[in-house]
C-alpha positions in Angstrom: -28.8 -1.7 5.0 -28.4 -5.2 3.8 -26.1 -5.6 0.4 -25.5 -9.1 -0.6 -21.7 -10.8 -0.5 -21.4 -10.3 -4.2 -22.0 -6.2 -3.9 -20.3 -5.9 -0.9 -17.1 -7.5 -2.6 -17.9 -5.4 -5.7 -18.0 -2.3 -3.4 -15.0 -3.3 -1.7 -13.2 -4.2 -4.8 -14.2 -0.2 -5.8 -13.2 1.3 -2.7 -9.5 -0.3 -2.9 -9.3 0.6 -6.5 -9.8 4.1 -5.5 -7.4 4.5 -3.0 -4.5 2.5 -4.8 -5.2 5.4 -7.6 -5.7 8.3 -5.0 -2.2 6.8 -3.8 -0.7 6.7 -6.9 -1.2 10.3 -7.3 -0.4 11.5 -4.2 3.4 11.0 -5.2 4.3 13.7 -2.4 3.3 11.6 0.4 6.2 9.5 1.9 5.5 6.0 2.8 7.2 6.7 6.1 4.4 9.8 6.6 1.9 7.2 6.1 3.0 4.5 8.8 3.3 6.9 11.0 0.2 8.6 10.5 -2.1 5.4 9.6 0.4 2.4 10.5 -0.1 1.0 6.8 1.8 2.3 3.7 1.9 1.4 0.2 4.0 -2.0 0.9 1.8 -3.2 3.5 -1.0 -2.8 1.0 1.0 -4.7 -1.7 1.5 -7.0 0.6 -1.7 -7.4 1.4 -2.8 -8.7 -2.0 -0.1 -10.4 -2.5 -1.1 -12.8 0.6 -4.6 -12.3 -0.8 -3.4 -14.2 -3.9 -1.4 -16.8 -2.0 -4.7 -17.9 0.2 -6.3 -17.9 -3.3 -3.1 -20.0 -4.9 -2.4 -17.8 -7.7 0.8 -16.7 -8.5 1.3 -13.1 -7.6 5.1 -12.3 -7.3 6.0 -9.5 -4.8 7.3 -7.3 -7.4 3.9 -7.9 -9.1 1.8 -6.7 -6.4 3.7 -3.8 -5.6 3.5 -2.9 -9.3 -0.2 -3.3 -9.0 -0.2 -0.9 -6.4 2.6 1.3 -7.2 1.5 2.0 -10.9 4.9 1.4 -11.6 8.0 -0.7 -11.0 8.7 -0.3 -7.1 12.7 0.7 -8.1 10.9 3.7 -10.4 8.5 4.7 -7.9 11.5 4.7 -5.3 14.1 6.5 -7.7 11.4 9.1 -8.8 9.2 9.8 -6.1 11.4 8.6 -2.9 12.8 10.9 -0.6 15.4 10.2 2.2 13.8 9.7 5.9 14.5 13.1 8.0 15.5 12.1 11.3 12.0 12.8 12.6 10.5 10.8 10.1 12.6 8.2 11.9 12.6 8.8 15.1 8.7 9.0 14.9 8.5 5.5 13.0 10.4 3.7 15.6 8.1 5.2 18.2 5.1 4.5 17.0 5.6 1.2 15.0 8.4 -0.6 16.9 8.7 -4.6 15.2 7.0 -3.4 12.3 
């Protein structure tokens, strides 16, 4: 199937859109059960756009782009929604993603 640059950004665009809100209500999963499931979290993917928007020179703060994906502030979504690491959780993270 051929789709030209335009669509295929378009689609793209939707597809990330979807998951940032599929993410957003999926409060119950920890980022920490993400990295160490997928090796990417919520951060990485607000740091993602962020260094999207640097390459592009616009002026996207950190705190912006994690509220972009967050839905939130990052402090709410961390003082609502956040729960302390288990010891697993940990222990599996520094396994599986060690220098991340």
């Amino acid at each position: 199937m051929a789709i030209d640059d335009k669509t295929r950004t378009e689609l793209e665009a939707a597809v990330f859109r979807r998951l940032v809100e599929h993410l957003r209500e999926r409060t119950d999963v920890q980022n920490i059960d993400l990295m160490n499931l997928a090796g990417f979290c919520r951060n990485c993917l607000s740091n993602w756009l962020k260094e999207a928007a640097d390459e592009k020179g616009l002026g996207l703060s950190k705190d912006e782009s994690r509220e972009a994906v967050y839905g939130m502030p990052y402090e709410t979504w961390k003082a609502t929604y956040q729960s302390e690491a288990t010891p697993e959780q940990q222990a599996e993270l520094k396994k599986s993603h060690a220098g991340h």
